[in-house]
N, C-alpha and C positions, 0 to 999 in steps of 0.2 A: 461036710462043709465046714471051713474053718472060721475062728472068728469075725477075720477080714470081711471074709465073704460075703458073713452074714450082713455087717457094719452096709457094706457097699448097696446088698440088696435093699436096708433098709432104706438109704439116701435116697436111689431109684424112686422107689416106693411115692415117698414123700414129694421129690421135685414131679413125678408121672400127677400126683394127687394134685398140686399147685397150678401144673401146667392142664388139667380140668377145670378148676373153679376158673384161671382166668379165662379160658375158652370160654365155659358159659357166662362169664361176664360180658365179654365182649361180644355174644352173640346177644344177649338181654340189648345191649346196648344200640346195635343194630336192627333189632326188631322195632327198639322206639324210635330211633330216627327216621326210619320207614314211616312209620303212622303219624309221625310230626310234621305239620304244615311248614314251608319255609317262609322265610322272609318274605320275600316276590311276592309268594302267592298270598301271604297277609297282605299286604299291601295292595294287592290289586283287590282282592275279594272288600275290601273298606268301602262302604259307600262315599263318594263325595255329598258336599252341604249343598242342597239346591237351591241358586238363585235369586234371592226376591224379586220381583220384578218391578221396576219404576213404576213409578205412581205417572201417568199420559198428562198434562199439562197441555190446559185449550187457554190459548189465546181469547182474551175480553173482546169483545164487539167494541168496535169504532166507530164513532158517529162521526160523518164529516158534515160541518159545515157548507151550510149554499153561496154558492159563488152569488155577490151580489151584483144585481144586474147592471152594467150600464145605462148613466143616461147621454143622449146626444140633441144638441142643440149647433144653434148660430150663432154668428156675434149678435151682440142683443139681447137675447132672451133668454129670460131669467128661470135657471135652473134648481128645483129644489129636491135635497133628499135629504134621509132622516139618519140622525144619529143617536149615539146612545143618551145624549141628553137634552134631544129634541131636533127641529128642522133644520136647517142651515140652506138659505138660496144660493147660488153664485151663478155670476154675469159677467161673459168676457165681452168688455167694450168697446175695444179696439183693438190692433195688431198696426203699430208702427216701426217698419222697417227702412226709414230713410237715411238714420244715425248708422256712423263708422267709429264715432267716440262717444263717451259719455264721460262726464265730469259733474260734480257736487259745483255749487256754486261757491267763486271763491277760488284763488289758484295755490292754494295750499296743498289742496286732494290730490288725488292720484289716479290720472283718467283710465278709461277701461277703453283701451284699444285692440276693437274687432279684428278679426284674422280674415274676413268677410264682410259683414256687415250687424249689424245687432237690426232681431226681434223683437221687441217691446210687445209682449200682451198685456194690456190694460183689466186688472180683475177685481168685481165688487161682491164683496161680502156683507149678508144679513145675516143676524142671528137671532131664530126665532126659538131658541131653547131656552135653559133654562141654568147654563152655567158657560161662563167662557170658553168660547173655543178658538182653537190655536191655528193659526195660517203657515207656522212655521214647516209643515210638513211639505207644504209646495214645490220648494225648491231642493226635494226630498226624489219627487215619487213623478212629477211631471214631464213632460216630454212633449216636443215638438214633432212634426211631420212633414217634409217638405213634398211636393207633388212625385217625385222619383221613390220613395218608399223610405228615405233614409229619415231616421231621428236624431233629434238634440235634448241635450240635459241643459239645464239654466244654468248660467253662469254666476255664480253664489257673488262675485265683487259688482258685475255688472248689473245684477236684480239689485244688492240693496241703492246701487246710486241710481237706478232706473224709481224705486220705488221712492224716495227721498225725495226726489226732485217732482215726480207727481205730486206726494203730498203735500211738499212746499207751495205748490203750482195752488192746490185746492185752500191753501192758509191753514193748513193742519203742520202738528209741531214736526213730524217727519216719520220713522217709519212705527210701523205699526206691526204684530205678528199677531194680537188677540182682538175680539170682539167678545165686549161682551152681552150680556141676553138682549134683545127688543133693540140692539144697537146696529149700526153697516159700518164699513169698512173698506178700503183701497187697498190694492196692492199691484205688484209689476215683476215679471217674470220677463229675463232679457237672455235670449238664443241667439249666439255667435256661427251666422250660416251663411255657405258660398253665394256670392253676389248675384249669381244667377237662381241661387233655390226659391220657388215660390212656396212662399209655405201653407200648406190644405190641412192641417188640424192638429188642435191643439189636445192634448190627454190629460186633465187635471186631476191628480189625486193627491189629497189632506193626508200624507201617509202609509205608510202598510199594509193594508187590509180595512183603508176607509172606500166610499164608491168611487166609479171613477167619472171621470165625467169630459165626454170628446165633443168638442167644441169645432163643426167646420168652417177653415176658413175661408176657403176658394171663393175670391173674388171679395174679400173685405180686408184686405191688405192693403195699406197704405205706403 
């Protein structure tokens, strides 16, 4: 064998030896990615954080107030019921429906001309409490009723010249919206209703949630 030869077999030799170590490198290498978990399957195998779960939320108990009862009476007769700062009577006196106009005395005013006719209820107030109470709620919360089922609101221009002209009538300085305690009081509530409505009862309530109080008219209408 000549030098060459020998030269070449040693080259062999060497790259055959290289071309083994990296064989089993790359077989080592292959062996671990085999027994290596992947991505995916870490990710799935992860527990999620479970949930806390809301805290149930109960609704408080509601107490509802009692509907306070109705009282009903006639023209005439004097009605009483109780307030937060003691009794209060009321008495419808009359119902006069023969006025189409109504004027303050004095031709300065500005009359209230009926579309029908104007209702006059006649209303007295006691106050057996024990601080002022206010009649301004009236012309609030009241309501007419003619025999056909239909209702009327008062007519805020027409009640104060209906109630003015009352108390002028009685020699009182004119209107009036409080009593106060051990004291009475006037007042006039005036419903603008078709010339033919008879009116059958009256519904008086002192405001929002004070009582009410139905007053029949049938057959005391003037």
């Amino acid at each position: 064998m000549t030098g060459i030869d020998g030269r070449l077999v040693a080259i062999l030799g060497v790259v055959a030896a290289v071309l083994t170590v990296i064989g089993g490198v790359l077989g080592l290498i292959q062996v671990f990615s085999e027994h290596e978990p992947s991505q995916t399957s870490r990710q799935i195998e992860t527990p999620r954080p479970t949930a806390t779960p809301r805290p149930t939320i109960t609704a408080p108990n509601i107490v509802t107030q009692p509907v306070v009862p109705n009282l009903e009476g006639t023209v005439g007769q004097p009605l009483t019921y109780a307030t937060s700062t003691g009794d209060l009577s009321v008495t419808v006196t009359g119902v006069d429906c023969t006025h189409t106009t109504l004027q303050l005395p004095g031709s300065f005013s500005q009359p209230a001309i009926a579309q029908g006719r104007w209702c006059i209820t006649s209303i007295d107030y006691t106050n057996n409490g024990t601080a002022p109470a206010s009649m301004f709620g009236l012309a609030v919360s009241s309501a007419l009723y003619d025999d056909a089922g239909r209702s009327y609101v008062p007519d805020a221009y027409a009640s104060s010249v209906a109630q003015t002209n009352e108390a002028l009538a009685r020699g009182l300085s004119g209107m009036l919206i409080q009593v106060n305690p051990g004291q009475s009081a006037s007042t006039a509530l005036a419903f603008d209703v078709p010339s033919d409505a008879l009116p059958a009862r009256l519904d008086l309530q002192n405001g929002p949630g004070a009582p009410e109080v139905a007053i029949q008219l049938t057959g005391a209408t003037s």
